[in-house]
Steps between C-alpha positions, in 0.01 A plus 500: 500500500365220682413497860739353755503252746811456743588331781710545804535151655819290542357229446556177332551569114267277373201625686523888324561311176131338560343846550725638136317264317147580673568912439667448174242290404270767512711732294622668790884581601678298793792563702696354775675766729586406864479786711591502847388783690278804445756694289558244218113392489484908404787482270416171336116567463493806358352330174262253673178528442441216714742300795453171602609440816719707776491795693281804442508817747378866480823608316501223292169588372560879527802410259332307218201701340497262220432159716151381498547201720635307754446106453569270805564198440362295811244578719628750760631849391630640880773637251327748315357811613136479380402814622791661332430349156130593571620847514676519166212317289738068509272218505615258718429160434585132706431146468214382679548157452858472508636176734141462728516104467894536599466773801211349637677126469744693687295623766336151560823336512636742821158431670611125417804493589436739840166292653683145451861650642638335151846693532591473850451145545666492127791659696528285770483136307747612291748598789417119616222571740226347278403261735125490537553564892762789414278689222198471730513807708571691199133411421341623820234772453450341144114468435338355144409759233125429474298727690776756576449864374654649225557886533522702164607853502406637157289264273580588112586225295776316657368489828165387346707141316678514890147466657361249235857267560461515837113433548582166345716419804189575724600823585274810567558779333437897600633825352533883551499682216390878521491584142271226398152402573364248758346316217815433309570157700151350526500268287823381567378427897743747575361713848639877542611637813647807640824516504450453888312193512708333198828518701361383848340223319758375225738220552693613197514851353601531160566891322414573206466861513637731217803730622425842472617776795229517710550103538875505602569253799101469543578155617691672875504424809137536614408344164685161605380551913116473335594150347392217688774305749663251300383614168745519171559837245622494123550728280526496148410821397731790596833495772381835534191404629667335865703681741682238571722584822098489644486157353838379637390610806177360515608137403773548766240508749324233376172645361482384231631122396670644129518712189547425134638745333594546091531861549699702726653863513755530380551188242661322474529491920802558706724246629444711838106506481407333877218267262840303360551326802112410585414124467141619463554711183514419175648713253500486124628830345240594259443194302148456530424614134751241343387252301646396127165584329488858697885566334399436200159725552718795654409768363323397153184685677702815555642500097123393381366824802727732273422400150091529639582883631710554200212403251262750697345258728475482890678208671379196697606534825532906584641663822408886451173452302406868566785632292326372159315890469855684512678234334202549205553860529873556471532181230245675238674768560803358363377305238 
């Protein structure tokens, strides 16, 4: 019997229909099964040998010996349980280069939109109080881009297009990143700081951290004190990443002149969330990876991950790399 691919998402027909033709292609079996919660992923994967897409936990792995993989689609995976598919021998695979031109567009757009005041005085023109004299104090505090610092926090591949879209404004660029090396940004005149310096010196932070527990509401209340007076935060990465009562607060106060944010926690946001009625916030529920091209490139790298792991070879872009010795034993094993 051939080997199985399924997938849980609700998504748009004609996107799983893409992925059928990859899989099939490649003489392998494709199904479409949407599966809400943790129960029906069990019930309707017991035959998968891979899933694209969704939710994977300890008991969902506990509950399907025969599943080899789990195949995001884009490039976070905050919804799987790495170490728990570690445990039971899944490879876990993602798509590195899923959206970067779109997300980072995204990010340079808030910064945009934040340093020139674009929506407030947007607001107040079309309310009939676009007179130059009128709109003027809403610019107050507004200085050019060139020669204003640019605060990175994380610096993988989105936040490296951010830097290189923004340098051509004139601005300077600096980054924290533990997990990589100093040398990373050299040649992209890109200086690293601790984390530290990079607030107290940044006129606009920008995250770009990955969400995983340790890194919950990272960006807090002593996080946003550090930032400079009058400086600007977005965040494109995670909601989870902000604690944003500590934000509200914070711009409240005046501390900081705004935020940008395409993420928040929950999504979409509340109509009570204290950010909704901020002038200085700009809110755009998650739709930094849109794009036409990127819909019609979701998830073609996840169906073309699983026919790669299916044939016997590793994938591209791999989360839990130091499963492949268990996954090698208990698969030739079974073979």
């Amino acid at each position: 019997m051939a080997q199985k691919v399924i997938t849980t998402m609700p998504d748009r027909p004609d996107i799983p229909n893409k992925w059928k033709q990859i899989v099939e292609g490649a003489g392998f079996q494709f199904e479409r099964r949407v599966s809400p919660d943790e129960d029906a992923i069990i019930k309707n994967c017991a035959e998968a040998d891979v899933i694209i897409g969704g939710v994977l936990t300890e008991k969902i792995a506990a509950s399907l010996p025969k599943l080899r993989a789990m195949c995001n689609m884009t490039v976070g995976y905050d919804r799987i349980d790495v170490g728990a598919a570690t445990r039971h021998g899944i490879i876990v695979s993602y798509n590195a280069d899923y959206c970067l031109d779109e997300v980072s567009d995204h990010a340079c757009a808030h910064i945009l939109a934040l340093s020139r005041r674009l929506f407030p005085v947007n607001t107040a023109t079309k309310a009939g109080k676009g007179g130059m004299v009128q709109t003027q104090p809403l610019m107050r505090g507004v200085h050019k881009l060139r020669g204003q610092t640019l605060g990175l926090i994380g610096f993988g591949r989105i936040p490296r297009l951010v830097a290189q879209k923004m340098q051509a404004f004139g601005m300077r660029v600096v980054t924290h990143d533990p997990h990589l090396s100093r040398d990373v940004g050299l040649h992209m005149n890109v200086e690293w700081l601790d984390l530290d310096n990079l607030l107290a010196q940044s006129d606009v932070v920008s995250v770009h951290a990955a969400f995983v527990p340790a890194n919950r509401k990272m960006v807090n209340e002593a996080f946003l004190r550090k930032m400079k007076k009058g400086a600007c935060i977005v965040n494109t990465a995670r909601g989870t990443l902000l604690d944003e009562e500590a934000l509200y607060k914070i711009l409240k106060e005046g501390h900081l002149a705004g935020a940008g944010l395409d993420v928040t926690d929950p999504e979409p946001p509340v109509v009570s969330n204290p950010l909704m009625t901020l002038d200085n916030v700009i809110l755009t529920s998650h739709q930094a990876f849109y794009s036409e091209e990127s819909q019609i490139d979701l998830g073609v790298h996840a169906a073309e991950e699983a026919v790669r792991i299916l044939q016997g070879l590793w994938p591209l872009g791999w989360a839990n790399p130091q499963v492949a010795g268990a996954y090698t034993a208990k698969w030739s094993k079974k073979s």
